[in-house]
mmCIF file as Biopython writes it, N, C-alpha, C and O atoms, coordinates in Angstrom:
data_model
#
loop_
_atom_site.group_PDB
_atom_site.id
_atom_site.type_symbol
_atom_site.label_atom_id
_atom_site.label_alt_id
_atom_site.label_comp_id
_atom_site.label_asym_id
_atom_site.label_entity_id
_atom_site.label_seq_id
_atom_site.pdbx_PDB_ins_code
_atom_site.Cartn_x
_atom_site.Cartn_y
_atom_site.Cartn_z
_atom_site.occupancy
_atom_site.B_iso_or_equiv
_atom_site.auth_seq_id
_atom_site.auth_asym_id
_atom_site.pdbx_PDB_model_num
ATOM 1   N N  . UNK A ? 1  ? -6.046  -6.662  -0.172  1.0 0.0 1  A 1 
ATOM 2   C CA . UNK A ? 1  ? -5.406  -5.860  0.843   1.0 0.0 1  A 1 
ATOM 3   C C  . UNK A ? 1  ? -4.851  -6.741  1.956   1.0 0.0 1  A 1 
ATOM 4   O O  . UNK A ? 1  ? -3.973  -6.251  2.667   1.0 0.0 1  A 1 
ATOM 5   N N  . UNK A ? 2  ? -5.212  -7.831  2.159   1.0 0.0 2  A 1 
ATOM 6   C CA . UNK A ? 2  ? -4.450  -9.021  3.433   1.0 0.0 2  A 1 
ATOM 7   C C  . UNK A ? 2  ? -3.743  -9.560  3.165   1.0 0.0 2  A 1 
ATOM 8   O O  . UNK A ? 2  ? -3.110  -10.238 3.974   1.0 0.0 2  A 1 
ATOM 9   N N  . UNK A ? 3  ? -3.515  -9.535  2.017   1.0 0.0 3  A 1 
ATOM 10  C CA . UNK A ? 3  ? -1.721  -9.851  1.031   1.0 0.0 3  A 1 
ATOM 11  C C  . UNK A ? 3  ? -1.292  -8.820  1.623   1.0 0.0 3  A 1 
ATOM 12  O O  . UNK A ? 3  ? -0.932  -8.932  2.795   1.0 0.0 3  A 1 
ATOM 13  N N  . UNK A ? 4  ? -1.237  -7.772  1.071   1.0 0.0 4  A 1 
ATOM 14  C CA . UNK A ? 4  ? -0.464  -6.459  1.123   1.0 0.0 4  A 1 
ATOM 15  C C  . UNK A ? 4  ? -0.662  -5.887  2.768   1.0 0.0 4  A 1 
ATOM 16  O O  . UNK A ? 4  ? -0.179  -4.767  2.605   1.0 0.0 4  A 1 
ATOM 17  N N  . UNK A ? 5  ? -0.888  -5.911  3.609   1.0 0.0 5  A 1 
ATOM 18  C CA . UNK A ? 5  ? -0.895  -5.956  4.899   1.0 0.0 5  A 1 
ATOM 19  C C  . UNK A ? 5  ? 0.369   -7.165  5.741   1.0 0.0 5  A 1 
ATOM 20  O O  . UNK A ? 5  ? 1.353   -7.000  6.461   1.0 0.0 5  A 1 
ATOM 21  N N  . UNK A ? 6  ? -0.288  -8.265  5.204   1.0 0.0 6  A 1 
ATOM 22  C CA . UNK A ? 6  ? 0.587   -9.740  5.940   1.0 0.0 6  A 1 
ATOM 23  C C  . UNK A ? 6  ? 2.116   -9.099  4.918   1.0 0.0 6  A 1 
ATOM 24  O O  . UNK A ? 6  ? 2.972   -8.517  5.585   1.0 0.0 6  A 1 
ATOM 25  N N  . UNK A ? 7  ? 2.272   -9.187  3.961   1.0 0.0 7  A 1 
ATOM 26  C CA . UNK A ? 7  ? 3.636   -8.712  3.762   1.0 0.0 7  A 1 
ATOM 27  C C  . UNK A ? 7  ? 4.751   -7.630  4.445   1.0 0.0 7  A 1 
ATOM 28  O O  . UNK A ? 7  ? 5.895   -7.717  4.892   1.0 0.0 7  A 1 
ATOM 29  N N  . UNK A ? 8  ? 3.779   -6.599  4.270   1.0 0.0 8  A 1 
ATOM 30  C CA . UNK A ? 8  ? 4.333   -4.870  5.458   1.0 0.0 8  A 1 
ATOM 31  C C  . UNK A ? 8  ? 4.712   -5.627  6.270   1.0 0.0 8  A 1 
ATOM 32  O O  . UNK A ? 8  ? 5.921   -5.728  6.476   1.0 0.0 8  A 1 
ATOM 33  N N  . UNK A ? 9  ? 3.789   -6.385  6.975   1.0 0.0 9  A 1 
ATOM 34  C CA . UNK A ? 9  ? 3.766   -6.512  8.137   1.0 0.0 9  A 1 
ATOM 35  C C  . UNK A ? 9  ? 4.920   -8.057  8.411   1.0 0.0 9  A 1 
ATOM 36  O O  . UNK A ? 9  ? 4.939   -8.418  9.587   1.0 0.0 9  A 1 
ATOM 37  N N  . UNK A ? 10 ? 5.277   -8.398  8.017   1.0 0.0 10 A 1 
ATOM 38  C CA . UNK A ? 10 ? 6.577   -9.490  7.765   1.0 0.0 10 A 1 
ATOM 39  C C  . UNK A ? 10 ? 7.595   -8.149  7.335   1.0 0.0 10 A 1 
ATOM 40  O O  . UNK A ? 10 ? 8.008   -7.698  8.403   1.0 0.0 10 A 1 
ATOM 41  N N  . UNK A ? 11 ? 8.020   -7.537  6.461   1.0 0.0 11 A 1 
ATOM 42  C CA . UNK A ? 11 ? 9.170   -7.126  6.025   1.0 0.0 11 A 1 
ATOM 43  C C  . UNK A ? 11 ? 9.557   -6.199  7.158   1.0 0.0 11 A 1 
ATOM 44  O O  . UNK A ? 11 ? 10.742  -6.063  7.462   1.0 0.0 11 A 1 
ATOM 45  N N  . UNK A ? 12 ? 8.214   -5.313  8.034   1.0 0.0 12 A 1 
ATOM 46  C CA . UNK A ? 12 ? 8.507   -4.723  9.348   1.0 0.0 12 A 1 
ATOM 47  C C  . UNK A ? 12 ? 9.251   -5.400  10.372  1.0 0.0 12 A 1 
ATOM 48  O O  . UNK A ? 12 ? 10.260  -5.013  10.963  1.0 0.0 12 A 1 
ATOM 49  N N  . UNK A ? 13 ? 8.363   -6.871  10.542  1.0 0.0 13 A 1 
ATOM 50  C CA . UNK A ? 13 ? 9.284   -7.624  11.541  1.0 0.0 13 A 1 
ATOM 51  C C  . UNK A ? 13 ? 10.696  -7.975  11.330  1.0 0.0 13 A 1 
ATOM 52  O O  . UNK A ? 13 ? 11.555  -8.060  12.208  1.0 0.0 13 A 1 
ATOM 53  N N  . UNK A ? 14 ? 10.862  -8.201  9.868   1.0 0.0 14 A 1 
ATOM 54  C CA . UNK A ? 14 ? 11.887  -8.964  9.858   1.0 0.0 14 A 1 
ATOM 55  C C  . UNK A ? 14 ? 13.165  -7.744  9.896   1.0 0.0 14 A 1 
ATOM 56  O O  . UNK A ? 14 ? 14.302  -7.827  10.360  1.0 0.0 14 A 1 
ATOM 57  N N  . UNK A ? 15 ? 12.657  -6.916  9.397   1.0 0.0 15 A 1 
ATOM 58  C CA . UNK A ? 15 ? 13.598  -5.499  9.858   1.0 0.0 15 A 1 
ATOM 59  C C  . UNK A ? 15 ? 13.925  -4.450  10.407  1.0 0.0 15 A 1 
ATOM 60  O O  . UNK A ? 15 ? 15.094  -4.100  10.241  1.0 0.0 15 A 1 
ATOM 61  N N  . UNK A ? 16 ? 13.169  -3.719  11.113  1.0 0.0 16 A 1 
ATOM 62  C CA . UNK A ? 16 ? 12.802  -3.432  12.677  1.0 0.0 16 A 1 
ATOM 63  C C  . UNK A ? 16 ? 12.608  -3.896  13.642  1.0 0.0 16 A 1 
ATOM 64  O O  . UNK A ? 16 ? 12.635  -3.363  14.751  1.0 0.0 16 A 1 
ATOM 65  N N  . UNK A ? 17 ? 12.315  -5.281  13.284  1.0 0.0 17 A 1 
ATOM 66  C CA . UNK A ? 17 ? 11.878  -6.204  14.341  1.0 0.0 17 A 1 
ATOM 67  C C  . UNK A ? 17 ? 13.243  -7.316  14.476  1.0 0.0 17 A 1 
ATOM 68  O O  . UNK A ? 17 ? 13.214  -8.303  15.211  1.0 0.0 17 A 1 
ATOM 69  N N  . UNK A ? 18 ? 14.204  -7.002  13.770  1.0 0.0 18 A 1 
ATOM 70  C CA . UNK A ? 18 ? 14.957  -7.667  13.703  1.0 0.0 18 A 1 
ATOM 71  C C  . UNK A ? 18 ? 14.894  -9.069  13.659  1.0 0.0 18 A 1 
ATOM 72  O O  . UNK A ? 18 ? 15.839  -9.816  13.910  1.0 0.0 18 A 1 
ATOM 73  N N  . UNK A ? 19 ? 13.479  -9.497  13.254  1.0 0.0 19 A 1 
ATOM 74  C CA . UNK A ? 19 ? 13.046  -10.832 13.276  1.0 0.0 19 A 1 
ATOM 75  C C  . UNK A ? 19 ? 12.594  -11.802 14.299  1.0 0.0 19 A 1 
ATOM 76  O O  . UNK A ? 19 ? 12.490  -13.028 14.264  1.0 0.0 19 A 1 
ATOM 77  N N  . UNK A ? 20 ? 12.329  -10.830 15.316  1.0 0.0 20 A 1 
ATOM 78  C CA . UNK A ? 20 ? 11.209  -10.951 16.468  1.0 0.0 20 A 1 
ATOM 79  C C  . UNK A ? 20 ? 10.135  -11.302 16.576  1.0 0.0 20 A 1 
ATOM 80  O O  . UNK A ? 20 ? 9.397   -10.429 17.034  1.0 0.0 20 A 1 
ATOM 81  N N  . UNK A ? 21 ? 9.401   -12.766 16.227  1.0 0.0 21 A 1 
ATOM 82  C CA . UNK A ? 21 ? 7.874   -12.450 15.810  1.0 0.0 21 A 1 
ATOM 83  C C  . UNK A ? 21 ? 6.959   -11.410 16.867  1.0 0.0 21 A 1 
ATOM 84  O O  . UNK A ? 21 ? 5.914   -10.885 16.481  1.0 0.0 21 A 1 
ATOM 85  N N  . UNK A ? 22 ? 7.454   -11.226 18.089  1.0 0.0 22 A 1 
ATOM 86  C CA . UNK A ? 22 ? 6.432   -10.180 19.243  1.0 0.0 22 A 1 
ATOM 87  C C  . UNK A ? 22 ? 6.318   -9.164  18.689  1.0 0.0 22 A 1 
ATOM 88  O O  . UNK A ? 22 ? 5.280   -8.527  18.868  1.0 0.0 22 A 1 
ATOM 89  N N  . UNK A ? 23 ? 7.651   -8.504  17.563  1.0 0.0 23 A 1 
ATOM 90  C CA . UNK A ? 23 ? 7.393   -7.378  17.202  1.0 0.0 23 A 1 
ATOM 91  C C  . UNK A ? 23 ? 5.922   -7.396  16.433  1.0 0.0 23 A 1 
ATOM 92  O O  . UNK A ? 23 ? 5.441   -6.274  16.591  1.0 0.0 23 A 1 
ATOM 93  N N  . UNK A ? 24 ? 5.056   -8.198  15.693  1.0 0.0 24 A 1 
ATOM 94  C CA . UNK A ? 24 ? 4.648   -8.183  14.691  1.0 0.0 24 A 1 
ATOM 95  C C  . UNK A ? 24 ? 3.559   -7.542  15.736  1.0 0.0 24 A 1 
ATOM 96  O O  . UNK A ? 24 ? 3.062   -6.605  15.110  1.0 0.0 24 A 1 
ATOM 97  N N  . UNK A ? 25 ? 3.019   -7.599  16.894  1.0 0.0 25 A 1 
ATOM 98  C CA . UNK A ? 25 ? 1.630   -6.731  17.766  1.0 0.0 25 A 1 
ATOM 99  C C  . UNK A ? 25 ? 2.064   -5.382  17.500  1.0 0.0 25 A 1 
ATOM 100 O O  . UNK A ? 25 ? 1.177   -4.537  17.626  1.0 0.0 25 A 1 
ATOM 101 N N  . UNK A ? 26 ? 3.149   -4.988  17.182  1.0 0.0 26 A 1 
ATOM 102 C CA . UNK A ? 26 ? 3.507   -3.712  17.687  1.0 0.0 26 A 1 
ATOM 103 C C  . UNK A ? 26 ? 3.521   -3.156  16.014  1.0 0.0 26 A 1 
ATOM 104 O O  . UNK A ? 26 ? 4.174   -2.114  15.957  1.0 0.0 26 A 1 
ATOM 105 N N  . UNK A ? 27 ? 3.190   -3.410  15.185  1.0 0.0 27 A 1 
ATOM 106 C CA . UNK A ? 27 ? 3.194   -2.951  13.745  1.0 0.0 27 A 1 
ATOM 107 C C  . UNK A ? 27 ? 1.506   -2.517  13.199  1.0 0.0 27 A 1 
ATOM 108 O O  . UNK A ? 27 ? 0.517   -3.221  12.994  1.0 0.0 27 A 1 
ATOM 109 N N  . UNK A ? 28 ? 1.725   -1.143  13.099  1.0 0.0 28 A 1 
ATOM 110 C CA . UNK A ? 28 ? 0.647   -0.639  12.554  1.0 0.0 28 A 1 
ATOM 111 C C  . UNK A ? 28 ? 0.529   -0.430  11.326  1.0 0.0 28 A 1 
ATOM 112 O O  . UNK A ? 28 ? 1.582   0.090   10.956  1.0 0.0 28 A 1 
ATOM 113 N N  . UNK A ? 29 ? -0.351  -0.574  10.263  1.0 0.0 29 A 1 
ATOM 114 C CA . UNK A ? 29 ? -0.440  -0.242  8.706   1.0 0.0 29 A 1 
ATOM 115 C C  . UNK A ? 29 ? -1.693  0.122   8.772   1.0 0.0 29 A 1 
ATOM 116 O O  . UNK A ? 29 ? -2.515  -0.434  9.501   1.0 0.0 29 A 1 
ATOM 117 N N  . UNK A ? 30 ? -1.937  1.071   8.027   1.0 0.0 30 A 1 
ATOM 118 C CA . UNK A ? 30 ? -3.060  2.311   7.657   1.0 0.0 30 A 1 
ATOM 119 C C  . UNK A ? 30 ? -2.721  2.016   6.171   1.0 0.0 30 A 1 
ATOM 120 O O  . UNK A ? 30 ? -1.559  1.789   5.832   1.0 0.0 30 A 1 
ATOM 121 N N  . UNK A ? 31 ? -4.025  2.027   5.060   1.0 0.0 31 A 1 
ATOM 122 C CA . UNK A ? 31 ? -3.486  2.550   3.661   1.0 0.0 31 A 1 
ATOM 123 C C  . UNK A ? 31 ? -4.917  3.576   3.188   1.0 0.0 31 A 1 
ATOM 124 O O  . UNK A ? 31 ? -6.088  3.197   3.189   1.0 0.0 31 A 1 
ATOM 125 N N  . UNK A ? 32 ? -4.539  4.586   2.905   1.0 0.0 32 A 1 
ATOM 126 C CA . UNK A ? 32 ? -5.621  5.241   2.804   1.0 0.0 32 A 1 
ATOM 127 C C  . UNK A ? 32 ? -5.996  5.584   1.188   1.0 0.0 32 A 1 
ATOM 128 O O  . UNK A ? 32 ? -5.205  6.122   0.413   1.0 0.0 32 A 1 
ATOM 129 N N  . UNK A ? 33 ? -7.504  5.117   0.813   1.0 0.0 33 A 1 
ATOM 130 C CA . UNK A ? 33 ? -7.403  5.441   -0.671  1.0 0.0 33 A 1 
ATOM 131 C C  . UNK A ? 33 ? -8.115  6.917   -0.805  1.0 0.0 33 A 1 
ATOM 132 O O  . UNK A ? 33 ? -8.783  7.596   -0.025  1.0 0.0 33 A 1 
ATOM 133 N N  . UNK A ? 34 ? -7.623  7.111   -2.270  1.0 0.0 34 A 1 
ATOM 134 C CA . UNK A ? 34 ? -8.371  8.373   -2.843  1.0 0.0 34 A 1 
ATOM 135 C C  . UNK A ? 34 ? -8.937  8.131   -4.142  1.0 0.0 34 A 1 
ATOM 136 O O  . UNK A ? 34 ? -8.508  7.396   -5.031  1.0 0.0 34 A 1 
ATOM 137 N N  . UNK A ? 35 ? -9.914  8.821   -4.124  1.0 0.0 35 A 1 
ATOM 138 C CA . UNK A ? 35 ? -10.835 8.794   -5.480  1.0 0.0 35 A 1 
ATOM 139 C C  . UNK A ? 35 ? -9.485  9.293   -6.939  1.0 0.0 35 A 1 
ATOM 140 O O  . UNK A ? 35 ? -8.285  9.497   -6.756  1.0 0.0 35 A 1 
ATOM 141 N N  . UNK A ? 36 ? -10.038 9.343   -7.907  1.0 0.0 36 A 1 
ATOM 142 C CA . UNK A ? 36 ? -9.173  9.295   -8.760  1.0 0.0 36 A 1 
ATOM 143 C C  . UNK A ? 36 ? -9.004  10.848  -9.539  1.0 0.0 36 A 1 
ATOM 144 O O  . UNK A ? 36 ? -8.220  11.295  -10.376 1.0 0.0 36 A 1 
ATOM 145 N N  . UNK A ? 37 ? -9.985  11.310  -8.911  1.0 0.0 37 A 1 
ATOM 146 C CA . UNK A ? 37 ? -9.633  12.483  -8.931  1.0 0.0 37 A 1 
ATOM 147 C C  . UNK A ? 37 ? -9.055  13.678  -8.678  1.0 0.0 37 A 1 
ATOM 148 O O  . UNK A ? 37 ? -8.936  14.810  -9.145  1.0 0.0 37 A 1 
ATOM 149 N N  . UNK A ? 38 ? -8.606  12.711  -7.368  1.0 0.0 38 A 1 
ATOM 150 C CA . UNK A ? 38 ? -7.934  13.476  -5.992  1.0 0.0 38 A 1 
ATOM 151 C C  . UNK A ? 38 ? -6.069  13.508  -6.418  1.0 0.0 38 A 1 
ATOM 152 O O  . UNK A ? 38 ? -5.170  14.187  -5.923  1.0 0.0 38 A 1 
ATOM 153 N N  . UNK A ? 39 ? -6.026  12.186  -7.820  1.0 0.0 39 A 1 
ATOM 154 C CA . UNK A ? 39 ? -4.361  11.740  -7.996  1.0 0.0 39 A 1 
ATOM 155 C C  . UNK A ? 39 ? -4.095  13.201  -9.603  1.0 0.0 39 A 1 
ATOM 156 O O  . UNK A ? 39 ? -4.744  13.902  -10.380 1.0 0.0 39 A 1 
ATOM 157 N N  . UNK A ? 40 ? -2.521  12.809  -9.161  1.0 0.0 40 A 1 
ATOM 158 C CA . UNK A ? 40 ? -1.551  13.717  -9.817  1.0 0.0 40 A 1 
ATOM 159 C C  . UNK A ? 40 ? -0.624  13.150  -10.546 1.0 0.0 40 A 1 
ATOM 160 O O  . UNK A ? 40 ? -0.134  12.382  -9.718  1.0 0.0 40 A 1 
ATOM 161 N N  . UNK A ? 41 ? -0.002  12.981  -11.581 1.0 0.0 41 A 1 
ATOM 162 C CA . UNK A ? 41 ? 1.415   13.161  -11.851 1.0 0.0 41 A 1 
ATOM 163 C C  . UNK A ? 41 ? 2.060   14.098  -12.001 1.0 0.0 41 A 1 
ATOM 164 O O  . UNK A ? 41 ? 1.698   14.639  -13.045 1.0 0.0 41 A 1 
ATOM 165 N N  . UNK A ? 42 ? 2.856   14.636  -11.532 1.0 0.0 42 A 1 
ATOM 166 C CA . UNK A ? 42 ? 3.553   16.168  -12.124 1.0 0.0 42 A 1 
ATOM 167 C C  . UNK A ? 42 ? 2.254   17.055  -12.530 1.0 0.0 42 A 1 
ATOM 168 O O  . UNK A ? 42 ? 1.392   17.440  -11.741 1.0 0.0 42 A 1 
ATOM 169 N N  . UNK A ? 43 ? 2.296   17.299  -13.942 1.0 0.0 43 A 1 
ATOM 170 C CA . UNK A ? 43 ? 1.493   17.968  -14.244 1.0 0.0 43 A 1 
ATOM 171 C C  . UNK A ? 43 ? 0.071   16.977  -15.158 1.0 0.0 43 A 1 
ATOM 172 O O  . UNK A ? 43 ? -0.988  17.462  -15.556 1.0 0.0 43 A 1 
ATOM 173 N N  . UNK A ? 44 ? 0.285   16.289  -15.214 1.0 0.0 44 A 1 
ATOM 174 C CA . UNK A ? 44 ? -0.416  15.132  -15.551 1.0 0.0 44 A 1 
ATOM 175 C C  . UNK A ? 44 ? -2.001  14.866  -14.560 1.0 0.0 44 A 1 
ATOM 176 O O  . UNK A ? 44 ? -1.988  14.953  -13.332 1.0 0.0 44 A 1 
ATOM 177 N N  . UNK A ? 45 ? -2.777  14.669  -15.045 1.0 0.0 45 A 1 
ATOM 178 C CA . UNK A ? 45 ? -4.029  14.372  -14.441 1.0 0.0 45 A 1 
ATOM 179 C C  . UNK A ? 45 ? -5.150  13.580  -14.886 1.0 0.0 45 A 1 
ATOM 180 O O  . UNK A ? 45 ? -6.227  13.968  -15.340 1.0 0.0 45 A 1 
ATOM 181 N N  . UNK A ? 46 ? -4.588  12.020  -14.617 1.0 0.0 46 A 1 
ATOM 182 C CA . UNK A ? 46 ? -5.585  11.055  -15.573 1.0 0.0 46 A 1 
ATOM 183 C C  . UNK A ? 46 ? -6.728  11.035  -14.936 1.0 0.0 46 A 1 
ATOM 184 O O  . UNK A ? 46 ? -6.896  11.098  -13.718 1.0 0.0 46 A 1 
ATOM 185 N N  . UNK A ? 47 ? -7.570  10.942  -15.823 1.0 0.0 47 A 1 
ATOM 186 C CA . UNK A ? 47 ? -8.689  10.162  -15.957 1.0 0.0 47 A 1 
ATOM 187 C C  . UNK A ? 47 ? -9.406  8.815   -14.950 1.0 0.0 47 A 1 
ATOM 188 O O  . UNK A ? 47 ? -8.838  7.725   -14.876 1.0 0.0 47 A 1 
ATOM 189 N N  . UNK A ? 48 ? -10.445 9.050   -14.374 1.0 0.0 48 A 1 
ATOM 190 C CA . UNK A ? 48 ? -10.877 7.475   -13.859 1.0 0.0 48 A 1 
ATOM 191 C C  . UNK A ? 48 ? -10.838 6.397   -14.475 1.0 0.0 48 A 1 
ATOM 192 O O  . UNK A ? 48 ? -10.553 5.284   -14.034 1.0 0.0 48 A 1 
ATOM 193 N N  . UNK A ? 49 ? -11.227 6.812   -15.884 1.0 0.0 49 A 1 
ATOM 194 C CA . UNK A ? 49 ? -10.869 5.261   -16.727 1.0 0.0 49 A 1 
ATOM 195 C C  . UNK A ? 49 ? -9.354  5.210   -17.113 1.0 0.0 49 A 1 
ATOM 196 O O  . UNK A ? 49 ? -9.053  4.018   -17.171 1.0 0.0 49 A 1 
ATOM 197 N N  . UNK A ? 50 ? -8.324  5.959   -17.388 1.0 0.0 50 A 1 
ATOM 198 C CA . UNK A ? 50 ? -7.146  5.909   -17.303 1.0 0.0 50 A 1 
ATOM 199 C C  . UNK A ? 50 ? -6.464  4.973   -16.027 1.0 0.0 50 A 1 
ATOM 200 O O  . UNK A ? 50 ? -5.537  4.163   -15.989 1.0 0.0 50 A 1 
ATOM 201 N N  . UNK A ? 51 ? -7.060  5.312   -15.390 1.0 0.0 51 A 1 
ATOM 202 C CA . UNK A ? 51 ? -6.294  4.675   -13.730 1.0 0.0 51 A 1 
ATOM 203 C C  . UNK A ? 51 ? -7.137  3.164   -13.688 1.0 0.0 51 A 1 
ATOM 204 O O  . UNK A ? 51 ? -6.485  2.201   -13.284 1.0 0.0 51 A 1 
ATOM 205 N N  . UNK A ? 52 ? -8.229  2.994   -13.999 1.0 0.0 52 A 1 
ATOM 206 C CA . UNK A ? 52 ? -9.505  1.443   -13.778 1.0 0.0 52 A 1 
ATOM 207 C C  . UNK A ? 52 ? -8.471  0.893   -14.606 1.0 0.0 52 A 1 
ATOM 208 O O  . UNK A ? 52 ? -7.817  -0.068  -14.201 1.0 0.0 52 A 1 
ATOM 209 N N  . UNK A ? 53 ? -8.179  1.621   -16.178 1.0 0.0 53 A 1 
ATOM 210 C CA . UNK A ? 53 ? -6.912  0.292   -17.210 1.0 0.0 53 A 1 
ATOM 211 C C  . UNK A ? 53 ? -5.922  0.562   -16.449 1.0 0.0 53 A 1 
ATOM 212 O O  . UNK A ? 53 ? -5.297  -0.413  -16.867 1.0 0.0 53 A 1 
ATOM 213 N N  . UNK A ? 54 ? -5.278  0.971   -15.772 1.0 0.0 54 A 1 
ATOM 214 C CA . UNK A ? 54 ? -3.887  0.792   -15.312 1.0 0.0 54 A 1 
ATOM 215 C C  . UNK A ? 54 ? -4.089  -0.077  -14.256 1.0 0.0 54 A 1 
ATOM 216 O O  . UNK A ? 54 ? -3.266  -0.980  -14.102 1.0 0.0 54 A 1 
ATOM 217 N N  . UNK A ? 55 ? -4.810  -0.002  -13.675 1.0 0.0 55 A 1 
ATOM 218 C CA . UNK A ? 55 ? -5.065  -0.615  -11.774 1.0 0.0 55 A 1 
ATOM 219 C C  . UNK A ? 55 ? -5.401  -2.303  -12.249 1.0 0.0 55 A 1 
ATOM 220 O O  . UNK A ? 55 ? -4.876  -3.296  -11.744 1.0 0.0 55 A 1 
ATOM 221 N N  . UNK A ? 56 ? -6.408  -2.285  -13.342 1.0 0.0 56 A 1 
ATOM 222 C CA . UNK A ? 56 ? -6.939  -4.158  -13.807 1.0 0.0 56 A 1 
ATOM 223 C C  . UNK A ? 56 ? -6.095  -4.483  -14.249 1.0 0.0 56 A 1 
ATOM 224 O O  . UNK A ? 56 ? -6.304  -5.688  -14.394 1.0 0.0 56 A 1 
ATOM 225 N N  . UNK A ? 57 ? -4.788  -4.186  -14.776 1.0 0.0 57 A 1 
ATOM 226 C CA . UNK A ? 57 ? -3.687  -5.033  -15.275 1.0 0.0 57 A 1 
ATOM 227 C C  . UNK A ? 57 ? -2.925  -5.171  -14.357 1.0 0.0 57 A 1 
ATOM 228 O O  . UNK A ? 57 ? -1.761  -5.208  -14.755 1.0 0.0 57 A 1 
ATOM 229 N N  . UNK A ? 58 ? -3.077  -5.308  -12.832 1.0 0.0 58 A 1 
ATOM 230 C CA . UNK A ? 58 ? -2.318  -5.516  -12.009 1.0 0.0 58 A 1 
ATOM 231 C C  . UNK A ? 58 ? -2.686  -6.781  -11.315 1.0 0.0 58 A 1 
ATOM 232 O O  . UNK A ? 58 ? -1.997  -7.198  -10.384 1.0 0.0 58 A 1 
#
């Protein structure tokens, strides 16, 4: 997740921020998870182990 935070948080500056590093205090990121039961596709509704093989090949 401090990969994926330090990135937001660069692509914010560099484009809202117009490439300001001061902007980067002013950038908030929240990511909120959900159990796997809580997810959807359309009408689709995988599985916890459906989503654990999709999520470890990442």
């Amino acid at each position: 997740k401090a990969e994926l935070f330090k990135r937001i948080t660069d692509l914010f500056v560099e484009i809202e921020g117009k490439g300001n590093p001061a902007f980067r205090e002013h950038v908030w990121i929240r990511i909120d998870e959900h159990p796997p039961e809580h997810w959807q596709l359309g009408s689709f509704r995988p599985t916890k182990e459906m989503i654990e093989l999709i999520t470890a090949s990442k």
